[in-house]
N, C-alpha and C positions, 0 to 999 in steps of 0.2 A: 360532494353532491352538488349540480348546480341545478337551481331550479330557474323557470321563466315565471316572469312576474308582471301583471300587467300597470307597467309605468310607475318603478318605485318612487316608496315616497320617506322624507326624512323623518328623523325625529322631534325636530324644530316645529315642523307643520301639527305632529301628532300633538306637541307639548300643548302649542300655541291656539288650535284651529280645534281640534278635534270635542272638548267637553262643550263651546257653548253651540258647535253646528248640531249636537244630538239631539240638544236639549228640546223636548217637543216634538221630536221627530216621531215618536210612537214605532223603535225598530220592531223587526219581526227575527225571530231565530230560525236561520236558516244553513244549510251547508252548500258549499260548492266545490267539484272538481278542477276547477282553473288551474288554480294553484298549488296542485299537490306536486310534490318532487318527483322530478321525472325518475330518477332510480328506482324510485319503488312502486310498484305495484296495485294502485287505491282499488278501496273496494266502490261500483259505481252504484250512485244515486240510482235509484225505479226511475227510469227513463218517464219522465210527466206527458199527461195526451197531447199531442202533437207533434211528438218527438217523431213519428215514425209514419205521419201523413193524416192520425188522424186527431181531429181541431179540436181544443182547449176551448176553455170559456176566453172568450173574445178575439180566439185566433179565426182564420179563413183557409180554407186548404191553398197551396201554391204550388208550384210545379214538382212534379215528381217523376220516377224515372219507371221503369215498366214494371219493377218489381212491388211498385207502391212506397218506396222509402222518399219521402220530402228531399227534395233538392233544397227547395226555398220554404223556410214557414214565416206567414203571417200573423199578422197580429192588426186588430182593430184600436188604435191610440184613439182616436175622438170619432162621434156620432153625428154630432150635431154640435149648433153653434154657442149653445150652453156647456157643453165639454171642454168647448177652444176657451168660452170666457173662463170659465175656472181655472185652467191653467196660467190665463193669464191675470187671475188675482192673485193666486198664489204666489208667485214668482216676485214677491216685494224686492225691493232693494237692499232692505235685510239679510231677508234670505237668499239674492245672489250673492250677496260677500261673504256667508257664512261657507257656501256649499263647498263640500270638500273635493279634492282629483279621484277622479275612481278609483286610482289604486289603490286607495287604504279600502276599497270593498272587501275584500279579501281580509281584511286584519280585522274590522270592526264586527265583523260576523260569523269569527269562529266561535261555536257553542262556548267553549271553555276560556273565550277571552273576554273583549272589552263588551260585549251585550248581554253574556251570562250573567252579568254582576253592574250593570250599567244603574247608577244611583239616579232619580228623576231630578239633577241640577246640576249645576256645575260645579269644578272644583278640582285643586291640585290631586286628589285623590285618582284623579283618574290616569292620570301617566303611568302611574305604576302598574295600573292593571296590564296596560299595552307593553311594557317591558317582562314582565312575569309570564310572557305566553310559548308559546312552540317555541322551543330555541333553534328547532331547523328551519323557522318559517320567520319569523319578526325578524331575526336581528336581520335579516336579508332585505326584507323591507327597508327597515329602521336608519341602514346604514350608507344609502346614496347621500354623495356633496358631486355639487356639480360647480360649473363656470359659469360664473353670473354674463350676461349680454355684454360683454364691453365695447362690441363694438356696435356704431351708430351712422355709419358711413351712406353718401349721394348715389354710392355706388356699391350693388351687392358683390359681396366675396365670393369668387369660385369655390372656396374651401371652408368652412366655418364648422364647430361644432356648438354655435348657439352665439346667432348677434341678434340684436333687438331690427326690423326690418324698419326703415325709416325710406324706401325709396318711392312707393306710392303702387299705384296701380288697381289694376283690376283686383287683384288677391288679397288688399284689403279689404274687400268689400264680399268679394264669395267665400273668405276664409270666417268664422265666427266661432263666439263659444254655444256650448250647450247646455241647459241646465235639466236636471231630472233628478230623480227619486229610485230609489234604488232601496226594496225590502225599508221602506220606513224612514230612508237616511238618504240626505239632500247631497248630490253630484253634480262635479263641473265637467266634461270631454271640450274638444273640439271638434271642427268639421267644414266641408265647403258643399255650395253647391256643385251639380253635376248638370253638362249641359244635354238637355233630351226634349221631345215633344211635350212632356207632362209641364214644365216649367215651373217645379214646385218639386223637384226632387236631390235630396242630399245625401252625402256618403260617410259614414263613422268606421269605426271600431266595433264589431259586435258587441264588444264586450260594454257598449256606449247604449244598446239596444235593450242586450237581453243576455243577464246572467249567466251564458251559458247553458247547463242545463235547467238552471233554475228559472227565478220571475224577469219575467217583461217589465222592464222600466214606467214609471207614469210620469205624469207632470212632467213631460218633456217639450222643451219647447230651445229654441234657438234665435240667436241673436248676432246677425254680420254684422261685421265690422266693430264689433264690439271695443269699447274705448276705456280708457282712464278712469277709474268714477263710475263705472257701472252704464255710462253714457249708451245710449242704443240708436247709433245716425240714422239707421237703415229701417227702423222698428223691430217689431217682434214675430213669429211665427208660433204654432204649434203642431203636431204631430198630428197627423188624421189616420196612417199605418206605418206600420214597420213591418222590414223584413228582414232577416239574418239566413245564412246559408244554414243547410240539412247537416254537416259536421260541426258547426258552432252550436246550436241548438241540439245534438244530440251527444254532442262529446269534449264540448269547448275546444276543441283544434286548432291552435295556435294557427294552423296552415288557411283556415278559414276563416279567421277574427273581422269578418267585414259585416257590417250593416249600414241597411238603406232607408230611410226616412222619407213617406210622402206627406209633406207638408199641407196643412188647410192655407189657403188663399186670407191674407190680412186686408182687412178694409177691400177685401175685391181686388186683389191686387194679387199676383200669383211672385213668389219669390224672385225666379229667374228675371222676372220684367223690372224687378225695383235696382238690384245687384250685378246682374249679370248672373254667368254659370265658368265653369272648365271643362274642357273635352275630356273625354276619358276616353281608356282604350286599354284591351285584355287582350292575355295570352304574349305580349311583348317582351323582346328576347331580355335575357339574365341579362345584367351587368349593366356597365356606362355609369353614367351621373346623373343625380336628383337633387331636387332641393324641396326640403319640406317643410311645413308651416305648421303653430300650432301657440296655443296659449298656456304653456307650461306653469302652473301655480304651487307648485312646492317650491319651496326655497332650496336657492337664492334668487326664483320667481318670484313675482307675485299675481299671476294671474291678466294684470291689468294691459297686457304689449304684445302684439303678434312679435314670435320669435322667428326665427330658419335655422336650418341646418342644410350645407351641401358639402357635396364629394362622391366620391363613386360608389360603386353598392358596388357589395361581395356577399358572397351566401356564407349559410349559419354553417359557423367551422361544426357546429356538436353533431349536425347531419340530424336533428330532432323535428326540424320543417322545411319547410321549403321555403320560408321567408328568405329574405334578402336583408342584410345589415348597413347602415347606415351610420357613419359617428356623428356623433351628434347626443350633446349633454343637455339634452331637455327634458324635464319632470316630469310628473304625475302633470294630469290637468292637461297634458298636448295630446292623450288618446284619442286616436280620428283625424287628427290633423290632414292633410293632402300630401303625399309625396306627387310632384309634377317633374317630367323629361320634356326634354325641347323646349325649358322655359325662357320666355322673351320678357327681361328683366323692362324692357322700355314699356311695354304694355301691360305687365303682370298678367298675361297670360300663357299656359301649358298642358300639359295633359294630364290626369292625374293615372296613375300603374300602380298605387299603394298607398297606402298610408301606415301612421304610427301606431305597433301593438304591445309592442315588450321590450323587455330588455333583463339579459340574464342578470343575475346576482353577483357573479364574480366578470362579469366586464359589465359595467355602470355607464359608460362611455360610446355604446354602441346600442343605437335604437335598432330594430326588426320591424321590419313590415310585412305583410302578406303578399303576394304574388299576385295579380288579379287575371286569375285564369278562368276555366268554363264556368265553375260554381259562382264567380263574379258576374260572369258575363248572364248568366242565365237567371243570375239578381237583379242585374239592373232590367233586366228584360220581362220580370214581373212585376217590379217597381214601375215601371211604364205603365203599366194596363192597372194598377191600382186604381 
């Protein structure tokens, strides 16, 4: 049975990371479709209001197609400037070194595992729970090791499945992590900006957005150029909407794992203007070479170093999506990252056609990305009029 998983994560992380990031979190018990194995057959979640065009508490309708089915749904992240400052108290330095990679979302939120029974402290007690769960679903989780950064090179590698990027450039600066909350329980993605008229617009990982079919992210806010130490050169943002395509939102679709983030302006300052952005560009032919960026925090990461990955893309042998695979041995924690073509390693700049969504259970070694075709295209293009 192989199942896709979004950005596995080790067991080191879970031993090490997972009891004191809960503690406080106040989770909520929830289920998701994501991660069920694709062999069989799940039964699906009550599709939630907005799945199908019409708006949820805090959503706004977005484009839809003549039969009335959501292409794009929205979501209202902040209101006002009392929305942006709470996000940005919350966000201590505490709590960014605690927050976990998304991919353990999926593990720490099965009814019957680690929240069913989650003790209000911390403590060795808790490992066992996450070992004692689904045995067709943990130990897949449980069981990625990857290659740590070794290399550190003046000069990037055409070929790499994970060096630490030491050359400089614009993609230090548009590439960031993200942080958010997730059903009760504190998350790390990544993500870069996107270059457009709005000048305050970023590209993720749906699954960096919005559950799936389930809840919309809070407390999400972002951080370029994120450094060593929690360091933040560039300052901070936070989320004023999101968007996710009409197949992520109404069925998690691996094939549609993208989301859009319109950013609130800091200090009066709109993102693109302090950072820069990357060009993007949809519907571009299969195959060729990428290299993509990402702050991978499961071990033998640890969150704190823009990584890469390059070599050429080939599509998903299991024929399950339409992503395109990349090798490349980078953790949980690089969801959202940028995959870029035509990248000009002198300027660090490129275009970005995909970024980081999965990576099956029996090849560990080969990231997925999505394609970014019309439902991209017709993302970013209500992400603009936000």
């Amino acid at each position: 049975m192989t199942l896709s998983i979004p950005l596995l994560a080790a067991a080191p992380l879970v031993a090490g990371l997972l009891a004191p990031a809960l503690v406080g979190a106040n989770p909520e018990q929830y289920a998701s479709t994501a991660d069920t194995p694709r062999a069989v057959a799940a039964p699906r979640l009550p599709e939630p209001p907005g799945a199908r065009g019409v708006p949820a508490a805090g959503e706004v309708p977005g484009a839809t197609t003549p039969g009335g089915i959501a292409e794009v749904v929205e979501h209202v992240a902040g209101r006002d400037a009392a929305d942006h400052a709470r996000v940005l108290s919350y966000w201590t330095p505490d709590r960014m070194e605690r927050a976990l990679p998304i991919g353990l979302l999926g593990l720490v939120a099965k009814e019957s595992g680690l929240l069913g029974g989650l003790p209000a402290r911390s403590g060795p007690g808790l490992f066992p729970a996450v070992s004692g769960g689904d045995a067709a679903v943990v130990p897949a989780r449980r069981g990625v090791r990857a290659t740590a950064a070794r290399h550190r090179s003046a000069r990037p590698l055409s070929s790499t499945s994970g060096s630490r990027w030491a050359v400089g450039g614009a993609v230090t600066r548009t590439t960031g992590r993200v942080f958010l909350t997730m059903n009760g329980v504190d998350f790390v993605c990544s993500t870069s900006t996107v270059r457009g008229r709005s000048r305050d617009l970023v590209i993720t990982a749906g699954h960096c957005v919005k559950d799936g079919t389930g809840a919309w992210a809070k407390n999400w806010t972002f951080v370029p150029g994120y450094r060593n130490g929690g360091e933040k050169p560039y300052g901070q943002w936070t989320a004023r909407r999101m968007l996710v395509t009409g197949p992520w939102s109404r069925g998690a679709d691996d094939s549609y794992d993208v989301g859009m983030v319109v950013l609130a302006p800091s200090r009066g300052r709109h993102v693109a203007d302090v950072v820069g952005a990357q060009d993007i560009a949809f519907n571009s032919p299969r195959g060729g070479h990428a290299i993509s960026f990402g702050y991978p925090a499961d071990p033998p990461y640890d969150g704190r170093h823009l990584v890469y990955c390059a070599g050429p893309l080939r599509a998903d042998p299991y024929g399950d999506t339409h992503d395109q695979g990349l090798g490349c041995d980078m953790t949980a924690g690089s969801s959202g990252g940028p995959w870029l073509s035509r990248f000009d390693s002198a300027s660090g700049r490129g275009t970005i056609t995909s970024l980081s969504s999965f990576k099956y259970s029996d090849d560990r070694r080969t990231m997925y990305g999505p394609l970014l075709g019309e439902a991209a295209r017709k993302l970013y293009l209500t992400a603009e009029r936000a």
